[in-house]
KOLLUM-879609 format. One line per 4 residues: number of its first residue (from 1); their letters; for each residue x, y, z of N, C-alpha, C, O. Coordinates in steps of 0.1 Angstrom, whole numbers, plus 5000, padded with zeros to 4 digits. Atoms other than C-alpha are relative to their C-alpha. Layout:
# KOLLUM-879609
NUM	A	X Y Z X Y Z X Y Z X Y Z  ... .
This chain:
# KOLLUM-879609
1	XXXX	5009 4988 5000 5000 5000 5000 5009 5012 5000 5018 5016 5007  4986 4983 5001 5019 5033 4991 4994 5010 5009 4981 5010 5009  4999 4989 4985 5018 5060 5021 5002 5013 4990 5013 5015 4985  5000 4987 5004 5010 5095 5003 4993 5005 5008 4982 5002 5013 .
5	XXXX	5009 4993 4994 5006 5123 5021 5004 5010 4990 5012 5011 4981  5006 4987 5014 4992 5153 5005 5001 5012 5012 5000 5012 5024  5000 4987 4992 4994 5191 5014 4995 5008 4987 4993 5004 4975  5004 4985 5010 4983 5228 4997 4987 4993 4999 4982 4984 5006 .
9	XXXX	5012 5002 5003 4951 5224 4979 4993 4984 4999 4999 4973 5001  5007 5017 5006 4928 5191 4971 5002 5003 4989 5002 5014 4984  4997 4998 5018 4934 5182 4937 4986 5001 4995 4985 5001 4983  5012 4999 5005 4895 5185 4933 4997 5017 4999 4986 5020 4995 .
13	XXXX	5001 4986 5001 4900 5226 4936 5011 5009 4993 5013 5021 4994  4989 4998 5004 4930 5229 4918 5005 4995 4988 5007 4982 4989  4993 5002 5010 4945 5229 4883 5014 4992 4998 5018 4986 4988  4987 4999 4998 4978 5225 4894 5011 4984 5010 5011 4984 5022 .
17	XXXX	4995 5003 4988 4999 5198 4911 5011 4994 4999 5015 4989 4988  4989 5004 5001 5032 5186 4925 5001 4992 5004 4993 4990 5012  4995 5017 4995 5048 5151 4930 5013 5006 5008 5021 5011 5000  4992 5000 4993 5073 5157 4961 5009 4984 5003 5005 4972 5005 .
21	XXXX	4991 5016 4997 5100 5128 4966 5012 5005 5002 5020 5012 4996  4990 4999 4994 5121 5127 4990 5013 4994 5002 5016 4985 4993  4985 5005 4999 5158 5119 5004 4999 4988 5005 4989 4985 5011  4996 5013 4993 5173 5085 5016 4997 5005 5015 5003 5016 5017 .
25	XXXX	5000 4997 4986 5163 5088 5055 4991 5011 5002 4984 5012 5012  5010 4994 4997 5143 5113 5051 4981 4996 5003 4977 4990 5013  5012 5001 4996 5104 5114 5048 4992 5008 4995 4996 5020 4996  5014 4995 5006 5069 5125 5030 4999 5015 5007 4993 5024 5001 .
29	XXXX	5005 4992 4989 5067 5149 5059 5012 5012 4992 5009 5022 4985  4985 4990 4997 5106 5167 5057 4998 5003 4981 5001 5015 4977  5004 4996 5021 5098 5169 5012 4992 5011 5004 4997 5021 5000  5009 4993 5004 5070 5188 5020 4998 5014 5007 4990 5023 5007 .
33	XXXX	5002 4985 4990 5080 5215 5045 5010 5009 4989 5017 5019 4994  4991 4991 5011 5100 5229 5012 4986 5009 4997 4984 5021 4996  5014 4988 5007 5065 5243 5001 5000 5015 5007 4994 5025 5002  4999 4987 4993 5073 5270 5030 5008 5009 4991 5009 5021 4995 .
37	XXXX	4990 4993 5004 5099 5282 5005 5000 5000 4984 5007 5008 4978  5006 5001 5017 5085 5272 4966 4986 5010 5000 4978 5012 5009  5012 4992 5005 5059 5292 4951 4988 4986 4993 4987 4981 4982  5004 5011 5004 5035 5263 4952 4985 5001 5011 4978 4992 5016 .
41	XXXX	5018 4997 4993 4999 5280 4969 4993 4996 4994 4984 4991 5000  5012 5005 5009 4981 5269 4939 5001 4985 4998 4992 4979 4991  5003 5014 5008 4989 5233 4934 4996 4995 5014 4996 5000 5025  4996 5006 4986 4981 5204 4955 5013 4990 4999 5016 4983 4990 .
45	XXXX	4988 5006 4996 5012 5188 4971 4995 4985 5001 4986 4982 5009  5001 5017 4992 5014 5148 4972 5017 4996 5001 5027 4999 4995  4984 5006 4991 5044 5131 4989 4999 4987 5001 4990 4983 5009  5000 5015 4998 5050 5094 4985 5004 4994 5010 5014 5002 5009 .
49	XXXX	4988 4999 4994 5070 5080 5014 5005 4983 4998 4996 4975 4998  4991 5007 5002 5096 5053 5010 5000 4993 5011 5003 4999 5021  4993 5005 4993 5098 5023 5028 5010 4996 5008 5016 4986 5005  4986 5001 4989 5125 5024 5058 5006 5011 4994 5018 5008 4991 .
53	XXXX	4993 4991 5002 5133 5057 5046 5009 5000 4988 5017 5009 4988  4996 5001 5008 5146 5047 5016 4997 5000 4983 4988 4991 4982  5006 5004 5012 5139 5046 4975 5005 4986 4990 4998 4979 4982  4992 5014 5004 5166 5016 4966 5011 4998 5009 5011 5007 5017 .
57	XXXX	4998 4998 4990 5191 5006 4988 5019 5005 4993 5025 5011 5002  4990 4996 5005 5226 5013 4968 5003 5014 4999 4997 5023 5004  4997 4989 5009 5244 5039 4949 4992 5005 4992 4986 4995 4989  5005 5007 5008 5224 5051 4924 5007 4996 4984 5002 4991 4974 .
61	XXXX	4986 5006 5011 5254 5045 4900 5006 4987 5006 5018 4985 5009  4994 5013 4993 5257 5009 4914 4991 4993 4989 4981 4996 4983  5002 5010 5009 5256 4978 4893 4981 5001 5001 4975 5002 5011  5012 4999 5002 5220 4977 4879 4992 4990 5010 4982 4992 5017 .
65	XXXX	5009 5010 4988 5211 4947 4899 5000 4998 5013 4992 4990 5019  5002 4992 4982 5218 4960 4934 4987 5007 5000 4980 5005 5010  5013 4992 4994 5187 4982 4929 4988 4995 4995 4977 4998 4998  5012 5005 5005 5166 4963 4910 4990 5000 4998 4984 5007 4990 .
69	XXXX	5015 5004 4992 5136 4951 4925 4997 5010 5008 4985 5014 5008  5007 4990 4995 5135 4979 4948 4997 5013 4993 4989 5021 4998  4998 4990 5008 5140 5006 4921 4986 5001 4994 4977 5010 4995  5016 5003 5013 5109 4989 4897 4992 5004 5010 4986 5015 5006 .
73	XXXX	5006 4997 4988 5090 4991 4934 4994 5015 4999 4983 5019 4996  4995 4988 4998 5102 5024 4938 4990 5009 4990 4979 5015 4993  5004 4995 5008 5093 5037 4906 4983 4998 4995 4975 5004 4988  5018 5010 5002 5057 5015 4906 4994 5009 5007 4982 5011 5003 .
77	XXXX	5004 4995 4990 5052 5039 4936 4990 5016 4999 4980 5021 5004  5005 4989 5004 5052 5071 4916 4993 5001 4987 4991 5012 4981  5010 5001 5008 5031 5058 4892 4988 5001 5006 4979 5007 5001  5015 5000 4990 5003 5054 4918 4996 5012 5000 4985 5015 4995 .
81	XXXX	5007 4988 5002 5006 5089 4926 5000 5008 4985 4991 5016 4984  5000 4998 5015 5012 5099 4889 4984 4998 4995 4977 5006 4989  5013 4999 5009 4979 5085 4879 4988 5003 5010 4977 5001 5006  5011 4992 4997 4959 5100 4908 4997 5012 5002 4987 5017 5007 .
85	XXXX	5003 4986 5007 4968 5133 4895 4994 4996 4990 4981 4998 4991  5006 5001 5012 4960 5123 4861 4979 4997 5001 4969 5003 4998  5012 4999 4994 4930 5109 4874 4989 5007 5005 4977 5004 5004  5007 4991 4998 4918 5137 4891 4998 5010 4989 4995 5022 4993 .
89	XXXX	5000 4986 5006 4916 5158 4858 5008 5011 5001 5005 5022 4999  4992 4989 5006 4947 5176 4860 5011 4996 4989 5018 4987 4992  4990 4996 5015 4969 5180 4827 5013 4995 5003 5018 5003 5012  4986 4999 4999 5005 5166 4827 5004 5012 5001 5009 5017 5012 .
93	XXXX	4991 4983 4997 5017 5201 4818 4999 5008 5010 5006 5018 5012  5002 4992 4987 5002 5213 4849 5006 4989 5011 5002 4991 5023  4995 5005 4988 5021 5187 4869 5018 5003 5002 5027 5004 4993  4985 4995 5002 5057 5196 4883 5006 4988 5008 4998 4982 5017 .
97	XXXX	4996 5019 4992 5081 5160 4898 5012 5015 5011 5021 5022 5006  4987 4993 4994 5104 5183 4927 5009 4984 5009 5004 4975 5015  4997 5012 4990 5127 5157 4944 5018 5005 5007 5027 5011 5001  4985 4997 4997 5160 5161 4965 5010 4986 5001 5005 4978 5008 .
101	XXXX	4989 5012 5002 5191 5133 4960 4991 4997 4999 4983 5004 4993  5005 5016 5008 5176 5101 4959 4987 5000 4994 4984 4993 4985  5013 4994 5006 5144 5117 4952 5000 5009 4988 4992 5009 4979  4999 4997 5011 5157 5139 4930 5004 4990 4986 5000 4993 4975 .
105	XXXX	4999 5008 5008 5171 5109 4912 4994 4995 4991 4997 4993 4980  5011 5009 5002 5138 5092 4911 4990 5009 4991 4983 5003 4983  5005 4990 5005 5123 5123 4897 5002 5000 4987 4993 5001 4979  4995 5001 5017 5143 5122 4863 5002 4991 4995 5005 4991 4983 .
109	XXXX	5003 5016 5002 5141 5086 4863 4986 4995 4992 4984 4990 4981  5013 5003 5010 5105 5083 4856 4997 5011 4995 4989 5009 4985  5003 4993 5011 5101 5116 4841 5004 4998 4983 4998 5001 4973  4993 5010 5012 5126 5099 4814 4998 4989 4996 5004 4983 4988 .
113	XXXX	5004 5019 5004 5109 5066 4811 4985 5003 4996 4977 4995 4990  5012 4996 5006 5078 5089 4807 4999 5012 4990 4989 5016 4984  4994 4989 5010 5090 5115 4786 4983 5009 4995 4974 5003 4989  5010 4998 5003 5061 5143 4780 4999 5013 5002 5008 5017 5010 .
117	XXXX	5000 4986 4998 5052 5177 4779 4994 5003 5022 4983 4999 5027  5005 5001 4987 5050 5184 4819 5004 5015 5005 5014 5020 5000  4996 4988 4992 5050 5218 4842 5017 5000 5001 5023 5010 5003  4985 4998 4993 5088 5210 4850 5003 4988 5011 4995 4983 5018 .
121	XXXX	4990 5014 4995 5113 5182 4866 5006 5012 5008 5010 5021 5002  4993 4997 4993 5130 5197 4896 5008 4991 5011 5005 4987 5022  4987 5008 4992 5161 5179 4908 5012 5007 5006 5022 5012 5001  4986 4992 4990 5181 5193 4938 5008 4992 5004 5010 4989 5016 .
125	XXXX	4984 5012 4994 5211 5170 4938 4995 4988 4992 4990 4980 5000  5003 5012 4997 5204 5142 4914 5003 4999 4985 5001 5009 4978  5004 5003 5016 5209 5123 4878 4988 4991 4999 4979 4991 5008  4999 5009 5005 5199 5096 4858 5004 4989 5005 5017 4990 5005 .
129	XXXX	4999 5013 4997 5199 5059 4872 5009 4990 4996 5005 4984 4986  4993 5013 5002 5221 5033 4868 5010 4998 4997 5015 5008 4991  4984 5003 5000 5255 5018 4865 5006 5009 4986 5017 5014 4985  4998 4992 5008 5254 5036 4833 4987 5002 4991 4979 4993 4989 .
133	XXXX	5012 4994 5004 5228 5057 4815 4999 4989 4982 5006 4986 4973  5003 5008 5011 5209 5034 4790 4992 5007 4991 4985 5014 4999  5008 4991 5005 5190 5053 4764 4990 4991 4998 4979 4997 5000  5005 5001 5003 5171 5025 4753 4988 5001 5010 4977 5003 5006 .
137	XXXX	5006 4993 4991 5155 5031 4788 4986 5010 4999 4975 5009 5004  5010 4988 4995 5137 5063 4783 4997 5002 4986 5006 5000 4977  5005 4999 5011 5112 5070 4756 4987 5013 5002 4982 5020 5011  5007 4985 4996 5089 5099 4749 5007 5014 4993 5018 5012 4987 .
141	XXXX	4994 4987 5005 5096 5137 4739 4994 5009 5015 4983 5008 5021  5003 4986 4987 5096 5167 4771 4995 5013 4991 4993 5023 4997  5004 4985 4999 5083 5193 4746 5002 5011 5003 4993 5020 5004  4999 4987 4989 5102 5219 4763 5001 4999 5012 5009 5006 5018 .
145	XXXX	4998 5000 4992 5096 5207 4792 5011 5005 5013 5019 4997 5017  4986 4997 4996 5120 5227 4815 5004 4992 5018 4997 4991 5029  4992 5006 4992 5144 5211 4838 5010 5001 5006 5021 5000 5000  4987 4996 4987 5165 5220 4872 5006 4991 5003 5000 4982 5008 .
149	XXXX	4993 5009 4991 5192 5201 4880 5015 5010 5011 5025 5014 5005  4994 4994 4995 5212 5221 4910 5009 4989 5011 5004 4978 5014  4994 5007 4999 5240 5208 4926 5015 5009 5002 5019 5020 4997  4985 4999 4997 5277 5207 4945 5008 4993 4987 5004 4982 4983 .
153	XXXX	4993 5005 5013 5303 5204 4913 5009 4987 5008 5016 4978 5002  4988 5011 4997 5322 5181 4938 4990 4992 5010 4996 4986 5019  5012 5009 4989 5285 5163 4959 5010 4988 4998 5017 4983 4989  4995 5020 4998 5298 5129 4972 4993 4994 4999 4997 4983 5002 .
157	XXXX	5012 5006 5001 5265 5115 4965 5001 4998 4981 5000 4989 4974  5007 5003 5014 5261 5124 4929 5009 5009 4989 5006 5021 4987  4988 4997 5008 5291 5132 4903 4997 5009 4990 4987 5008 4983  5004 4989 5013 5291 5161 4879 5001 4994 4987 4995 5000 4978 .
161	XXXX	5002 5009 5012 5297 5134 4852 4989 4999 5000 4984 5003 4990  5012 5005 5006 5267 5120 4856 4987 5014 4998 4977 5013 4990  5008 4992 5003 5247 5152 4858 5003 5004 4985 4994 5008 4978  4993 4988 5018 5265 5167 4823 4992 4988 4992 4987 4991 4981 .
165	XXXX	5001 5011 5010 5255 5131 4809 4987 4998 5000 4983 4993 4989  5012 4998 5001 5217 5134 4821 4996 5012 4994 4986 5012 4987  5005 4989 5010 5215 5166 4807 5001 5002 4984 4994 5007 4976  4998 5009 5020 5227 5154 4771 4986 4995 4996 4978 5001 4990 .
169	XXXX	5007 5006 5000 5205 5130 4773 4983 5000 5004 4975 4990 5003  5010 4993 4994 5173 5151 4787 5000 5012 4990 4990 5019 4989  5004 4989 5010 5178 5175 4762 4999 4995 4985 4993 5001 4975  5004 5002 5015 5181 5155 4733 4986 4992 4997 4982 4988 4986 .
173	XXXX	5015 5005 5001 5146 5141 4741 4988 5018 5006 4979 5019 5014  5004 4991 5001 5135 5177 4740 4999 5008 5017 4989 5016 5019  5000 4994 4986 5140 5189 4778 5007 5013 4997 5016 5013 4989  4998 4985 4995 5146 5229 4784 5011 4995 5015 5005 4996 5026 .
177	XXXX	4992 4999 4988 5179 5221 4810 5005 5008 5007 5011 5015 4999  4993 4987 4994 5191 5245 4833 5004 4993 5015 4997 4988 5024  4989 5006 4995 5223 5233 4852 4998 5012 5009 4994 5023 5004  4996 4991 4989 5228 5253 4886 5015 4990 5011 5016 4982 5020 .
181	XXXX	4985 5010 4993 5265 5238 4897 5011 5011 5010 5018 5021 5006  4996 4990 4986 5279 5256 4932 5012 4990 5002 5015 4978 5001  4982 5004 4997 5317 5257 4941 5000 4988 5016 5007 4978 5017  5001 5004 4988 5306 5247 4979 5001 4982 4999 5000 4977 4987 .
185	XXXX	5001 5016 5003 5307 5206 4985 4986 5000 5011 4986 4991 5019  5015 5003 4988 5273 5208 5007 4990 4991 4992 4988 4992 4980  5011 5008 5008 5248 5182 4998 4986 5007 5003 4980 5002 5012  5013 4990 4993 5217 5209 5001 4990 5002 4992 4990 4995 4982 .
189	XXXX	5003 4994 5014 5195 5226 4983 5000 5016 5008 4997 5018 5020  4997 4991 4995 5204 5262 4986 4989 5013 4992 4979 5011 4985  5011 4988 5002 5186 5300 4981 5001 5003 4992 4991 5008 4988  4999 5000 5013 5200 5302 4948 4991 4995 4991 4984 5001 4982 .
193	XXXX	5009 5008 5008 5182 5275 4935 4986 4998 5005 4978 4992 4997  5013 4995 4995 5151 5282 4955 4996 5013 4990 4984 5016 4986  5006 4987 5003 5152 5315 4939 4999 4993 4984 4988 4993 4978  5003 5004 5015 5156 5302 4904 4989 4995 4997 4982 5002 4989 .
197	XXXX	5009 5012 5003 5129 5272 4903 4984 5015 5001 4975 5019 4994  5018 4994 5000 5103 5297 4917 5000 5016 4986 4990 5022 4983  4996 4988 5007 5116 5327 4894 4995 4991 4985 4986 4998 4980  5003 5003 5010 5112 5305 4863 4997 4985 4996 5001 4980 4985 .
201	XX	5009 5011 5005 5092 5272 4865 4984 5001 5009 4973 5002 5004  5014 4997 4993 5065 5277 4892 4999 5014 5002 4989 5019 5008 .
């Protein structure tokens, strides 16, 4: 049974809504107290949360079959809530995926495996999946869709290789990218990239 909690509006008064996914250890709860700081009054918020605090239990640049089964899970998870936006009558393009690390991961994962005109992909700290990026993987066109990936140029979590190599790869299936890469090594999400996301996607 998947554990969504929801915040902001009901999707039954509202056009608008966001898929929150959060960090390893974190929690549905700690994703969604970001809304104090996104411009996100008009949507409603849903928050999936991760078994044992987790979305797979590796790297996520670790051999494909370390994450497997919990990955497919994983990803099964945000299809649930995926189609009870859709379900509710709101519009892909009016839906936005925000996620931080592992969440952010997960975020460009199935937005890439769903490829489609959508409100915007915001990833604070995160690529593309797996031991190495498979194209035949991800199918679909983004239309534009535009796309945050912010980030430490030196995160211990998540390599500027693989970001430069999701953004190739996210743009040649029609993604709008916009790289935010900070000198600091903090694994965060910072005011910079708060101010951007809400300045030009929500």
């Amino acid at each position: 049974m998947t554990k969504i909690k929801t915040a902001g509006l009901p999707l039954s008064e509202t056009k608008k809504a966001a898929i929150l996914i959060h960090g390893r250890g974190a929690s549905a709860e700690s994703i969604l107290s970001l809304s104090q700081y996104l411009s996100l009054d008009d949507y409603a918020l849903l928050a999936p949360e991760a078994e044992g605090g987790s979305w797979y239990p590796y790297s996520f640049m670790a051999p494909d079959s370390a994450n497997q089964s919990a990955l497919a899970k994983s990803l099964e998870t945000i299809r649930v809530v995926w189609n009870q936006v859709i379900e509710a009558g709101i519009s892909p393009e009016n839906v936005v995926f925000i996620g931080f690390s592992q969440g952010a991961c997960l975020s460009l994962e199935f937005a890439a495996q769903n490829a489609q005109k959508l409100a915007g992909v915001i990833a604070f700290t995160g690529g593309l999946i797996g031991e190495k990026i498979l194209e035949e993987k991800y199918s679909g066109a983004f239309e534009g869709t535009p796309v945050f990936i912010g980030s430490s140029e030196k995160d211990v979590h998540v390599p500027l290789s693989r970001i430069k190599e999701s953004e190739t790869l996210l743009s040649r299936m029609g993604a709008k990218v916009k790289l935010s890469i900070f000198k600091d090594s903090n694994h965060t999400i910072r005011k910079e990239e708060i101010d951007w996301v809400n300045g030009n996607i929500l």
